[in-house]
Backbone as JSON Lines, residues from 0, in Angstrom:
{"i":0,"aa":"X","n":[-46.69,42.25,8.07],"ca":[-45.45,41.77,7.47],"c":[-44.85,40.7,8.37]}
{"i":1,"aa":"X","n":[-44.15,39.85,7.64],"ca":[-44.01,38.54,8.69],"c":[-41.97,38.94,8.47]}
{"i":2,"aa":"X","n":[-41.22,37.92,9.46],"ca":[-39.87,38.14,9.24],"c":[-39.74,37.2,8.53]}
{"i":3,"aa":"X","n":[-38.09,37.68,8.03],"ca":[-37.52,36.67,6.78],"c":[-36.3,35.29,7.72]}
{"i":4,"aa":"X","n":[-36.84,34.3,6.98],"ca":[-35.68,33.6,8.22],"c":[-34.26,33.4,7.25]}
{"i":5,"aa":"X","n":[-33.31,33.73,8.21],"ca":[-31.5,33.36,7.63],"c":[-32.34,32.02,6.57]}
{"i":6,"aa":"X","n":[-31.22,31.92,5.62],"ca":[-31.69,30.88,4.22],"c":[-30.47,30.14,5.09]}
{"i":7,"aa":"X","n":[-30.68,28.99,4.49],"ca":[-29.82,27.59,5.18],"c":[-28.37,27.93,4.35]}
{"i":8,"aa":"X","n":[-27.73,27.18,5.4],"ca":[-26.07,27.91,5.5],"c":[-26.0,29.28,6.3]}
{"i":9,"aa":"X","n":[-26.55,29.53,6.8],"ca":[-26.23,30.99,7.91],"c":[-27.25,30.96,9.06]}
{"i":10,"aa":"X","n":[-26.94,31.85,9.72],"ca":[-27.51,31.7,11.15],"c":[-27.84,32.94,11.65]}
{"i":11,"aa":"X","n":[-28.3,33.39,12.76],"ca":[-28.09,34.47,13.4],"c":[-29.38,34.23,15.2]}
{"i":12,"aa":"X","n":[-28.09,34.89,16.16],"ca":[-28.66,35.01,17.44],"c":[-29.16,36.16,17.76]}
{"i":13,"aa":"X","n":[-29.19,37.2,16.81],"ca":[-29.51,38.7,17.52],"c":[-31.19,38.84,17.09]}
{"i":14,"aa":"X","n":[-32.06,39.5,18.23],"ca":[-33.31,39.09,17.78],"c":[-33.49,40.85,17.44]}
{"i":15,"aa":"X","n":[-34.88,41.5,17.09],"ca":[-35.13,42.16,16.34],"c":[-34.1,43.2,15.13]}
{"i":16,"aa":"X","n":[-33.73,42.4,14.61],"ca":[-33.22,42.46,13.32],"c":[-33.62,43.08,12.31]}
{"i":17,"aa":"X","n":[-33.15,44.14,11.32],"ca":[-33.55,44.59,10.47],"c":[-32.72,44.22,9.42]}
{"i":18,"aa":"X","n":[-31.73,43.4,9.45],"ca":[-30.44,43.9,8.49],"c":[-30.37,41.87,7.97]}
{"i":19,"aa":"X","n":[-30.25,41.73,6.27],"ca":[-29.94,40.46,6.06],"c":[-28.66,40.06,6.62]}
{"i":20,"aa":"X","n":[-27.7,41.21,7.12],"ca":[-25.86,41.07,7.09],"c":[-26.38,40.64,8.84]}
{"i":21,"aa":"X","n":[-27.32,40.42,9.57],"ca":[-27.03,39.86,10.74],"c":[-27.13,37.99,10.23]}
{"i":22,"aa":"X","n":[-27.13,37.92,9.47],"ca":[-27.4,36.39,8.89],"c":[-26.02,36.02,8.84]}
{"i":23,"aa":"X","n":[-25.18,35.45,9.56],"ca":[-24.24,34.67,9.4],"c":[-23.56,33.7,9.19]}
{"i":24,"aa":"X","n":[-22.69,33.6,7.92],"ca":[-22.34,31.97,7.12],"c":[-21.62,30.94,7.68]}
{"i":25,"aa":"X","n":[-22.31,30.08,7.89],"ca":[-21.35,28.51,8.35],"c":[-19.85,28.65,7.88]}
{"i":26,"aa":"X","n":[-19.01,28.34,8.57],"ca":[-17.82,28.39,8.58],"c":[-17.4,27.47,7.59]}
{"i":27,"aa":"X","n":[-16.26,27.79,6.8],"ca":[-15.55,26.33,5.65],"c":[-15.72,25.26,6.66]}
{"i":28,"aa":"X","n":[-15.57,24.32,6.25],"ca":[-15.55,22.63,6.63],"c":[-17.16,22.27,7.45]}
{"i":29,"aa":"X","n":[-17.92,23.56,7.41],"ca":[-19.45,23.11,8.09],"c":[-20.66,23.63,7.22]}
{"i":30,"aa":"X","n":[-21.74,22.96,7.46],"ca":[-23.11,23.06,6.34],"c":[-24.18,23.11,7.02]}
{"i":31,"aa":"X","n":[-24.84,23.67,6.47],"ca":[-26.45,23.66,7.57],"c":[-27.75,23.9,6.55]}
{"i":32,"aa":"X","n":[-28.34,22.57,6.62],"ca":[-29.83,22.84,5.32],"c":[-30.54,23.81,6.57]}
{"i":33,"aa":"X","n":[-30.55,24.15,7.43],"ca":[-32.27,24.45,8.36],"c":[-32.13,26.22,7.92]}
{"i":34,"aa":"X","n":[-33.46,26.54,7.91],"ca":[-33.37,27.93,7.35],"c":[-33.84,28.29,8.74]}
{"i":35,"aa":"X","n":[-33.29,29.62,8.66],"ca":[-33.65,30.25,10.46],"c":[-33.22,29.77,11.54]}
{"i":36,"aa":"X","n":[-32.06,29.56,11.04],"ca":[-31.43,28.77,12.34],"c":[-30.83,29.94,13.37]}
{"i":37,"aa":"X","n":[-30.95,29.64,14.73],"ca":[-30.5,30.7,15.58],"c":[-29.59,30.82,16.37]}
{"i":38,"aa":"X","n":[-28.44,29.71,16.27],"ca":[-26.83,29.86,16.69],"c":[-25.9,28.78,15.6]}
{"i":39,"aa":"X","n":[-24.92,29.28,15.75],"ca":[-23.99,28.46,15.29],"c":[-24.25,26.87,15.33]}
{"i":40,"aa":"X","n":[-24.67,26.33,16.61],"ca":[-24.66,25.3,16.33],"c":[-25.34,24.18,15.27]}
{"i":41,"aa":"X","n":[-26.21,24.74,14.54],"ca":[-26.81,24.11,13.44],"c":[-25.8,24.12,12.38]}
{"i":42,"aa":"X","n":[-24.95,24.96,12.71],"ca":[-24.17,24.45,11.33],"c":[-23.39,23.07,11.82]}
{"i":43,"aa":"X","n":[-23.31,22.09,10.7],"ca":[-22.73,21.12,11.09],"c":[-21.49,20.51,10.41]}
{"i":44,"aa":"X","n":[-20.6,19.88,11.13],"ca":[-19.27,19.56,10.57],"c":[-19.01,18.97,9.25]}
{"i":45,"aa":"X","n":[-18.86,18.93,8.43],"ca":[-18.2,18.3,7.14],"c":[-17.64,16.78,8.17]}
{"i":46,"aa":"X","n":[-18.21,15.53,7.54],"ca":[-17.71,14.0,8.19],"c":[-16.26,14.01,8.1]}
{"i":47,"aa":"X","n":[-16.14,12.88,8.35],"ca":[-13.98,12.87,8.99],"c":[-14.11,12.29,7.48]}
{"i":48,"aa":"X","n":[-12.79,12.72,6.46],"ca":[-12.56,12.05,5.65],"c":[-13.17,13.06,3.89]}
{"i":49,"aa":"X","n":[-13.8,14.09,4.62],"ca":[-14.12,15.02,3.9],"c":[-13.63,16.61,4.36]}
{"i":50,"aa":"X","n":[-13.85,17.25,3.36],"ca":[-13.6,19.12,3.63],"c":[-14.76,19.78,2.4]}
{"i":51,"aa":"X","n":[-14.78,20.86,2.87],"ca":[-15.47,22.13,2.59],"c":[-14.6,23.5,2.55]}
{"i":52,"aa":"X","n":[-14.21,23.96,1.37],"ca":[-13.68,25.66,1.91],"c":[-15.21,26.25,1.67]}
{"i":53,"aa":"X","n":[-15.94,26.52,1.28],"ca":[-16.93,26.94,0.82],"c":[-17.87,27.65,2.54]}
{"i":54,"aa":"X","n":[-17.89,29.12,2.52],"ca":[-18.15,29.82,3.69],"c":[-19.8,29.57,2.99]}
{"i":55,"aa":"X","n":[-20.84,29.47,3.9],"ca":[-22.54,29.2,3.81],"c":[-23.29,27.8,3.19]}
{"i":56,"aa":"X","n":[-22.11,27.15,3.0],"ca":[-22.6,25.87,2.48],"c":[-24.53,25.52,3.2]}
{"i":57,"aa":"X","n":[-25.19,24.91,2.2],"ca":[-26.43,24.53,2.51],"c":[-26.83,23.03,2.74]}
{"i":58,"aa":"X","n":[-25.62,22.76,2.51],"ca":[-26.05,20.95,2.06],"c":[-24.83,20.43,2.38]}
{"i":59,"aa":"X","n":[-24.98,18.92,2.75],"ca":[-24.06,17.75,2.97],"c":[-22.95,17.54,1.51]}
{"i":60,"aa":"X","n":[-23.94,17.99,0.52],"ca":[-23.01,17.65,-0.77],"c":[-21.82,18.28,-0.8]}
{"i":61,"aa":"X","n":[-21.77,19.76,-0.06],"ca":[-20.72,20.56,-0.36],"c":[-19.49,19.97,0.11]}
{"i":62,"aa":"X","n":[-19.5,18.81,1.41],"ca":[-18.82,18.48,1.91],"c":[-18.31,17.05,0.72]}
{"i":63,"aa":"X","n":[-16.3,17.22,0.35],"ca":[-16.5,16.38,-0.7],"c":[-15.34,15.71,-0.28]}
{"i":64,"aa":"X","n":[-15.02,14.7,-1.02],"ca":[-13.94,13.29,-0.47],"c":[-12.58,13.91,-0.19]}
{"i":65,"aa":"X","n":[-12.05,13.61,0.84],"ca":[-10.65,13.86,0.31],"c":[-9.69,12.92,-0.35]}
{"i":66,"aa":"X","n":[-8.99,13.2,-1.7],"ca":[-8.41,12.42,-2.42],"c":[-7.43,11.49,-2.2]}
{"i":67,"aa":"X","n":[-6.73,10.56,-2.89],"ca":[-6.1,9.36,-2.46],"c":[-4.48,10.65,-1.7]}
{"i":68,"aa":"X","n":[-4.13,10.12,-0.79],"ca":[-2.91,10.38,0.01],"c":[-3.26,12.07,0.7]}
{"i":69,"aa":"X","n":[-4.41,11.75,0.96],"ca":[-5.21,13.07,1.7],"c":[-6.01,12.58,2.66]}
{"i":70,"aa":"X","n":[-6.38,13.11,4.14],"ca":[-6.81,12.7,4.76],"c":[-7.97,13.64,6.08]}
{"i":71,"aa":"X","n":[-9.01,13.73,6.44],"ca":[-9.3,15.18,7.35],"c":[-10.24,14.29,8.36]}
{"i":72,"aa":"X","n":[-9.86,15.5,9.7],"ca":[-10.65,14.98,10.32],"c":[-12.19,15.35,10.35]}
{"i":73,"aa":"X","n":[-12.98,15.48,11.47],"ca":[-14.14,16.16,10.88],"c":[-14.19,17.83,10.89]}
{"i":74,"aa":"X","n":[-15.19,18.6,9.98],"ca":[-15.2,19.9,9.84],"c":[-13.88,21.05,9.81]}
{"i":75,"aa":"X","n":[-13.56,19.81,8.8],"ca":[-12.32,20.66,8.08],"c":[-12.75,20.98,6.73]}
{"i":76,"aa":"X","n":[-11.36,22.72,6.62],"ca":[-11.61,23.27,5.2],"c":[-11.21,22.63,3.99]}
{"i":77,"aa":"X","n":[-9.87,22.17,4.67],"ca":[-9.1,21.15,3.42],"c":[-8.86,19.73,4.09]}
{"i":78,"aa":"X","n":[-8.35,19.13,3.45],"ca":[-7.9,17.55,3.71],"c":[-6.77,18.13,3.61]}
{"i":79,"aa":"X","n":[-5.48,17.32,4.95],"ca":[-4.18,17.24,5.04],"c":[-3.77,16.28,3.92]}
{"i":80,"aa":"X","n":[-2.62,16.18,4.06],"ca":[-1.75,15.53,2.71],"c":[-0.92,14.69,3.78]}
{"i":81,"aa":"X","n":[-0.89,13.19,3.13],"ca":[-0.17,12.36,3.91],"c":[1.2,12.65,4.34]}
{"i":82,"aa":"X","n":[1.56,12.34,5.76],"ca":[3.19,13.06,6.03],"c":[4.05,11.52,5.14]}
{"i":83,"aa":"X","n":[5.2,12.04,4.93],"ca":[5.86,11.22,4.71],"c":[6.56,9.92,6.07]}
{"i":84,"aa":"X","n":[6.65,8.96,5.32],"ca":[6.3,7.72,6.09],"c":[5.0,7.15,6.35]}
{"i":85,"aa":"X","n":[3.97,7.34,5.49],"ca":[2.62,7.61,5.39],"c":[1.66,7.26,4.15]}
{"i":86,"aa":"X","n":[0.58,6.96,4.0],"ca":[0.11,6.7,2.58],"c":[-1.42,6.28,2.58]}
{"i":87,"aa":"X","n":[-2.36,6.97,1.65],"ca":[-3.71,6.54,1.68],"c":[-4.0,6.29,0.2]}
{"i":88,"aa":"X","n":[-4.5,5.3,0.2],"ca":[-5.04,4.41,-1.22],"c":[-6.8,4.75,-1.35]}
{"i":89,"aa":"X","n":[-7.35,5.15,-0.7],"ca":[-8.44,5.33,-0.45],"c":[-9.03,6.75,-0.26]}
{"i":90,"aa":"X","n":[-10.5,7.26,-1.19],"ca":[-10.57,8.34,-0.77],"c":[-11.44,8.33,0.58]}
{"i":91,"aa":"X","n":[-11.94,9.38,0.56],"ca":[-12.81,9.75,1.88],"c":[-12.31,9.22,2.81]}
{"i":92,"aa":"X","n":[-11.28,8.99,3.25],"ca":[-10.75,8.95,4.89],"c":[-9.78,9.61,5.77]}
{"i":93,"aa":"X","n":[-10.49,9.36,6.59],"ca":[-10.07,10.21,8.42],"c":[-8.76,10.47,8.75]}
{"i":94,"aa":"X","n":[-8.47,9.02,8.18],"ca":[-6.84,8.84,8.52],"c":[-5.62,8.53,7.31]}
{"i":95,"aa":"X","n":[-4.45,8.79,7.81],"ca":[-3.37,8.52,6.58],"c":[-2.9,6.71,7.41]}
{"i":96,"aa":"X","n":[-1.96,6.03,6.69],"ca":[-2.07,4.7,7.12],"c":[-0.46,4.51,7.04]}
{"i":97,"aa":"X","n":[0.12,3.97,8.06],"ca":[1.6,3.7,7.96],"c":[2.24,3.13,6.76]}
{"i":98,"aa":"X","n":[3.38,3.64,6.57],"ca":[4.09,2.21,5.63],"c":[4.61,1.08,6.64]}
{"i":99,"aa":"X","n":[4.55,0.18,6.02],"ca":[4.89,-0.91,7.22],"c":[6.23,-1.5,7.09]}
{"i":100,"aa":"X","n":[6.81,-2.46,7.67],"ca":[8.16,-3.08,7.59],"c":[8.36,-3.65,6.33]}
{"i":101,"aa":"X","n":[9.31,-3.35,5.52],"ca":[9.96,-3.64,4.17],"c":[9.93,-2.57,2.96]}
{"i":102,"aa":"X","n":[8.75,-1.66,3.29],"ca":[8.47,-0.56,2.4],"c":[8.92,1.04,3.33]}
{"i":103,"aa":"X","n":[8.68,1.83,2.4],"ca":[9.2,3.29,3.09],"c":[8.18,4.44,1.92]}
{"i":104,"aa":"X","n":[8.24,5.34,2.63],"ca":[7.68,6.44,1.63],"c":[8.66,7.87,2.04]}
{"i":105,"aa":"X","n":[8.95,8.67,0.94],"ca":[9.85,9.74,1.0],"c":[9.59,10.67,0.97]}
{"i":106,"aa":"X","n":[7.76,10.84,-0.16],"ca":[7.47,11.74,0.03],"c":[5.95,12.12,0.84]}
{"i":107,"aa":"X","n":[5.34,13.61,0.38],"ca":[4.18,13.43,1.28],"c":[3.32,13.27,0.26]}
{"i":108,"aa":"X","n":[1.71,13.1,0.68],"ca":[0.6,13.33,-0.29],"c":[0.71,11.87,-1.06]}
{"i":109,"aa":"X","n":[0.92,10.6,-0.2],"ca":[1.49,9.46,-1.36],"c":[0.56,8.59,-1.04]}
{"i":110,"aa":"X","n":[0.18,7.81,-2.07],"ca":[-1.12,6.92,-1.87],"c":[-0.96,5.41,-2.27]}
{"i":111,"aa":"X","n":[0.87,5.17,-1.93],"ca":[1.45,4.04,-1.7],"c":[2.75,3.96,-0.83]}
{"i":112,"aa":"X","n":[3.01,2.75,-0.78],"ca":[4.33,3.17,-0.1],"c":[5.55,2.77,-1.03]}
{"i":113,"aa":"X","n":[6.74,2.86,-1.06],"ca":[7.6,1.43,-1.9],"c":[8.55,0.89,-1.26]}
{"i":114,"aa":"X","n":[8.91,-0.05,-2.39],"ca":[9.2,-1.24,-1.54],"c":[10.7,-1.0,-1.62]}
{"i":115,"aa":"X","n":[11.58,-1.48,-0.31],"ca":[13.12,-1.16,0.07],"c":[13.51,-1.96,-1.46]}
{"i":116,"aa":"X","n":[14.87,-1.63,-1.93],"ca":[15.44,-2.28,-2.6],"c":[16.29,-3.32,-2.38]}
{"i":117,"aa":"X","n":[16.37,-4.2,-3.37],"ca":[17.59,-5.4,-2.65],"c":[18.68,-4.64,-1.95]}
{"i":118,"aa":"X","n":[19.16,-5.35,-1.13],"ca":[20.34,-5.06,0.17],"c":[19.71,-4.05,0.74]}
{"i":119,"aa":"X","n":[18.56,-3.85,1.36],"ca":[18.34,-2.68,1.56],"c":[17.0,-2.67,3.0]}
{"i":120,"aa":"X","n":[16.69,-2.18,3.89],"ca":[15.87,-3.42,4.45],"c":[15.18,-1.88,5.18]}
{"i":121,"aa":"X","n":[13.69,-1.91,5.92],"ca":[13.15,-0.84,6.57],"c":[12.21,-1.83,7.92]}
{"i":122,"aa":"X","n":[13.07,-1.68,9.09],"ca":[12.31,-2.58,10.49],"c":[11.69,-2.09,11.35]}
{"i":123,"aa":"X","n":[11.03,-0.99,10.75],"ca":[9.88,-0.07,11.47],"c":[8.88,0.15,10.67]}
{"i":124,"aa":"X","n":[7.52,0.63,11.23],"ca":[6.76,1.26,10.79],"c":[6.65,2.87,10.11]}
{"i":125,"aa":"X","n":[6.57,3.14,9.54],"ca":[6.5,4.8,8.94],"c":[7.65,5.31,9.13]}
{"i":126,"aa":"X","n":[8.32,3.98,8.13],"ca":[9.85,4.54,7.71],"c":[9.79,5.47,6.48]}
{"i":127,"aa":"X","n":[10.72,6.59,6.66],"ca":[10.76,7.75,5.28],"c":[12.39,7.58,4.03]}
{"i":128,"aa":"X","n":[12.87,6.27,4.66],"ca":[13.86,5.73,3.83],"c":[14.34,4.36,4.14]}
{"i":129,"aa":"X","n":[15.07,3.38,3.67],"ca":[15.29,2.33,3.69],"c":[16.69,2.48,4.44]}
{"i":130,"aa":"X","n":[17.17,1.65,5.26],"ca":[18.64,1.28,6.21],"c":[19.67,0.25,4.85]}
{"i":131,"aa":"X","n":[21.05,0.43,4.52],"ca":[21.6,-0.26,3.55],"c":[22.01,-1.67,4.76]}
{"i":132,"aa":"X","n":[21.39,-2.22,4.28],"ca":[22.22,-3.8,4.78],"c":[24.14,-3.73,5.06]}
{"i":133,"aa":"X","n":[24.11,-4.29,6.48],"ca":[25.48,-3.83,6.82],"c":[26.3,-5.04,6.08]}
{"i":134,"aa":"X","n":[27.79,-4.8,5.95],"ca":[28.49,-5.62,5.19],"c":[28.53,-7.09,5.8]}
{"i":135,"aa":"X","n":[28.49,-8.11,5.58],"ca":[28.54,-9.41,5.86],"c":[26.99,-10.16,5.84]}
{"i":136,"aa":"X","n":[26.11,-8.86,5.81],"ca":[24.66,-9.34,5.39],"c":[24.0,-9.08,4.36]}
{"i":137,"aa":"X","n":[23.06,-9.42,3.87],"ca":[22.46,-8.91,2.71],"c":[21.11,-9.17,2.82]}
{"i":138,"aa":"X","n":[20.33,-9.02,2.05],"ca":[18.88,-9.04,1.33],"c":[18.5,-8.71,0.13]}
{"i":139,"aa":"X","n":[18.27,-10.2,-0.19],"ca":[18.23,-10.89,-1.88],"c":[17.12,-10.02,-2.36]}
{"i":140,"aa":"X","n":[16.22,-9.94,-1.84],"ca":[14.7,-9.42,-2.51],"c":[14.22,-7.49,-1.83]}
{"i":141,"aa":"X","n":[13.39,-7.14,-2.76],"ca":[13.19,-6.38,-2.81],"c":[12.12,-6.22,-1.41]}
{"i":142,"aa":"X","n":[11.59,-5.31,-0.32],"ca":[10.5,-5.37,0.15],"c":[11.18,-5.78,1.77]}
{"i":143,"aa":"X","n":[12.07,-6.17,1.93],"ca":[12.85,-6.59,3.5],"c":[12.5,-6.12,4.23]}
{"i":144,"aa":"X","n":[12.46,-6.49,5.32],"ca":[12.2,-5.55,6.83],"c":[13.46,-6.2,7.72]}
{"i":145,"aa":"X","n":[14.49,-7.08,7.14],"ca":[15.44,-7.2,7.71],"c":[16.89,-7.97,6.7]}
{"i":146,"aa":"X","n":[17.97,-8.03,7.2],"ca":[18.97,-8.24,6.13],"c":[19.61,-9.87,6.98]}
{"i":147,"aa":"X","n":[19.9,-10.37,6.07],"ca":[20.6,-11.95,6.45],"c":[21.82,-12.08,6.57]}
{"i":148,"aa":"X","n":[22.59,-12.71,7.35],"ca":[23.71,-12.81,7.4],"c":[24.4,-14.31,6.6]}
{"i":149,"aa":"X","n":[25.57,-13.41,5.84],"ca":[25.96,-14.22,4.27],"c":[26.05,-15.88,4.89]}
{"i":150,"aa":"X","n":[25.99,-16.37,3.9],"ca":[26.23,-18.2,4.0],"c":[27.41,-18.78,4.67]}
{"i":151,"aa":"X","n":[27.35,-20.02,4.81],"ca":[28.74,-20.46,5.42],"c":[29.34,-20.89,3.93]}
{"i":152,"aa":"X","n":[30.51,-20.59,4.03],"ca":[31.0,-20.43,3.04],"c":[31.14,-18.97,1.97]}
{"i":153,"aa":"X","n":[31.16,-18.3,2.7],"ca":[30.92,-16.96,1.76],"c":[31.2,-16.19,3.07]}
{"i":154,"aa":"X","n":[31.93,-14.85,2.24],"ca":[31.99,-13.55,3.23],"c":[31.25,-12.61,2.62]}
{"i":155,"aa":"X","n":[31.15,-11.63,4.15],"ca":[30.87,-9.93,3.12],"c":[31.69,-9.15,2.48]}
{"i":156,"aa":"X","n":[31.32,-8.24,1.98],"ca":[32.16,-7.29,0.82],"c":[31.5,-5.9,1.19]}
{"i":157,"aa":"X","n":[32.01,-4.59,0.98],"ca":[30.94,-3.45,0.63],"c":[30.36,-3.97,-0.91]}
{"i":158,"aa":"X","n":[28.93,-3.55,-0.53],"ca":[28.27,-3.23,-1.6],"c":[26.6,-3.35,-1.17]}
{"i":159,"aa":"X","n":[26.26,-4.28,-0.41],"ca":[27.12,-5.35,0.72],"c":[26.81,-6.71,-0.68]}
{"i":160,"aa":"X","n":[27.35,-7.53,-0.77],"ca":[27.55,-8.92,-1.67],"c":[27.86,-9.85,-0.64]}
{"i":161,"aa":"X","n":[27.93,-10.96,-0.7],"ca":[28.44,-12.34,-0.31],"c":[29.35,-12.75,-1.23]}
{"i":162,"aa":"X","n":[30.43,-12.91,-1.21],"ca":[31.42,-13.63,-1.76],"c":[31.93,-14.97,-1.27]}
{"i":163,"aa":"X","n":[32.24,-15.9,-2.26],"ca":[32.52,-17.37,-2.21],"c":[33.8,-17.21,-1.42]}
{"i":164,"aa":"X","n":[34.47,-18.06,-0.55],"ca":[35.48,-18.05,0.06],"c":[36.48,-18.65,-0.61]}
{"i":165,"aa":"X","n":[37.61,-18.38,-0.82],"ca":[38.7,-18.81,-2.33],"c":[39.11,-20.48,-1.4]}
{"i":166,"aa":"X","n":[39.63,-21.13,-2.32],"ca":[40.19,-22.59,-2.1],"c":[41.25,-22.32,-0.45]}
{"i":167,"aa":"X","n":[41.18,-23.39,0.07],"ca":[42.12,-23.48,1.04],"c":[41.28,-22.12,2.29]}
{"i":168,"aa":"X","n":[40.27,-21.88,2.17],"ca":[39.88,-20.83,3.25],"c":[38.07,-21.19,3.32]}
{"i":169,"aa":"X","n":[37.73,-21.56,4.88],"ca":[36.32,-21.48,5.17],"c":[35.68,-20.56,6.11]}
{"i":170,"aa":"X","n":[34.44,-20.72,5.65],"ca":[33.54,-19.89,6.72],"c":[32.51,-20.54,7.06]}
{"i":171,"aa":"X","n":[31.95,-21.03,8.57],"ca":[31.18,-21.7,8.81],"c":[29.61,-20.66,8.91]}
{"i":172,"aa":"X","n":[28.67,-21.04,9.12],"ca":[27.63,-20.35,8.94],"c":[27.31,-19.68,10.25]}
{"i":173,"aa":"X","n":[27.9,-20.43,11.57],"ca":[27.69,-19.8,12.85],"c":[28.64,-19.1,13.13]}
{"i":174,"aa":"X","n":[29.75,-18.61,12.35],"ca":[30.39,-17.94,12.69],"c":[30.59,-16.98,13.16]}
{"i":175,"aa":"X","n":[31.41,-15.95,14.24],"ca":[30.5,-15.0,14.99],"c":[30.85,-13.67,13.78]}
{"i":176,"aa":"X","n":[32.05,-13.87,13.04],"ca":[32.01,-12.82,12.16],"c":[31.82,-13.27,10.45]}
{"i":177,"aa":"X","n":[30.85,-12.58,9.47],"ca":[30.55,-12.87,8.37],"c":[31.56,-11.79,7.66]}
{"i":178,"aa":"X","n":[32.53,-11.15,8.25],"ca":[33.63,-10.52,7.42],"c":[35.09,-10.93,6.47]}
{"i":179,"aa":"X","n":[35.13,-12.12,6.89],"ca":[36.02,-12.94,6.42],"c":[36.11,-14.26,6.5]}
{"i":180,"aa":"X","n":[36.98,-14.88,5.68],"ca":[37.23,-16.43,5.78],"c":[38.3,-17.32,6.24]}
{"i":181,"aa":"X","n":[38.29,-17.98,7.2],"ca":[39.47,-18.56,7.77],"c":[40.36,-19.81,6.9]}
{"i":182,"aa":"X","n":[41.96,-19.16,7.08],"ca":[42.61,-20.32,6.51],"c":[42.42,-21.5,7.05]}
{"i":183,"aa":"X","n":[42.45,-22.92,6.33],"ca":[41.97,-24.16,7.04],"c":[43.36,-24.27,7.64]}
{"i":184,"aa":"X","n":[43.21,-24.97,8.52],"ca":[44.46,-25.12,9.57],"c":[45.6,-26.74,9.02]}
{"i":185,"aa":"X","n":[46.31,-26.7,9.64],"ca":[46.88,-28.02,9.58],"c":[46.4,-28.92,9.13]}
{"i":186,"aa":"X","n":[46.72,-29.46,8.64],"ca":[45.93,-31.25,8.16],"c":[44.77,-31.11,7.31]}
{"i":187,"aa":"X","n":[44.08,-29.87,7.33],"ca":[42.65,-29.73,6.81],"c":[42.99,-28.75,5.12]}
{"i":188,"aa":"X","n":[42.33,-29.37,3.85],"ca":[42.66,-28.96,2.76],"c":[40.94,-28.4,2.03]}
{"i":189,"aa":"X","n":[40.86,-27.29,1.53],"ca":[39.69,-26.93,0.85],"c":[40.24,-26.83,-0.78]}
{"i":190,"aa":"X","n":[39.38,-27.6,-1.63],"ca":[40.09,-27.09,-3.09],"c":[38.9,-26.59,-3.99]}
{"i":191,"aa":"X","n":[37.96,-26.1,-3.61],"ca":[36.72,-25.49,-3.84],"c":[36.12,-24.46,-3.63]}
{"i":192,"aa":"X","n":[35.73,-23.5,-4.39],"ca":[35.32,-22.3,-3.49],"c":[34.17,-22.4,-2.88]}
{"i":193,"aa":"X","n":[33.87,-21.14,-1.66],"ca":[32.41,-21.29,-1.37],"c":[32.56,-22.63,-0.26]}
């Protein structure tokens, strides 16, 4: 009578053996085609960017993508879920990927980021919300990574807005404050807004 060897996906180090239950199954996130294998180490990791729950896996196939805003490293059971401030567009990979300056993400598991709203601006990387543009600045467009300070001729407001400066009052553009507009002085007449 000849011995039986462990079937691929299990292993075993104990030698005269009588029992199939000394055959032991590759762990979730690892696979092993070799039959008769005689330690753990033949089982092998599931690649970065994939998982396995599956205890005796036999094959590479078992090991399968992880989905968009999921991410694993190698010889894992599951793929993590992108943290927020975070985002994967792509399956099968290792890693989750920042949101970058102008966009934000809020939640997790996200396989985009979005984009700040007007007045609204994000000047970091793996931002999880957008900063409101402070009053006397703004940002016209959607997507900012920073806010402008209002025109000459115009103040701030909450909301934040730029407002035209009423007749008889200016604001120069270097001005050190964008909160208000100065009466023109003596001799000097504005009859225009803005």
């Amino acid at each position: 009578a000849t011995c039986n060897a462990c079937r691929a996906g299990r292993w075993s180090s104990s030698t005269g053996s009588s029992q199939l239950t000394t055959c032991t199954n590759c762990s979730p996130g690892r696979y092993s085609s070799a039959e008769g294998a005689s330690d753990q180490s033949a089982c092998n990791a599931c690649a970065p960017g994939k998982s396995n729950n599956v205890t005796g896996a036999n094959s590479s196939d078992a090991c399968t993508d992880c989905s968009h805003g999921r991410s694993s490293l190698s010889g894992m059971r599951s793929c993590d879920r992108c943290r927020a401030g975070f985002y994967q567009d792509a399956t099968g990979q290792a890693a989750c990927l920042p949101c970058v300056p102008g966009k934000y993400q809020d939640e997790r598991n996200s396989s985009a980021c979005k984009l700040c709203a007007a007045n609204h601006f994000a000047n970091e990387t793996e931002m999880t919300k957008c900063h409101v543009c402070a009053i006397g600045t703004v940002a016209e467009n959607q997507g900012s990574a920073s806010c402008s300070s209002c025109a000459a001729g115009e103040f701030g407001e909450p909301g934040p807005v730029c407002t035209k400066c009423g007749e008889g009052r200016f604001r120069q553009g270097d001005a050190s404050s964008a909160l208000l507009c100065e009466a023109c002085p003596k001799g000097f007449y504005q009859d225009a807004t803005g």
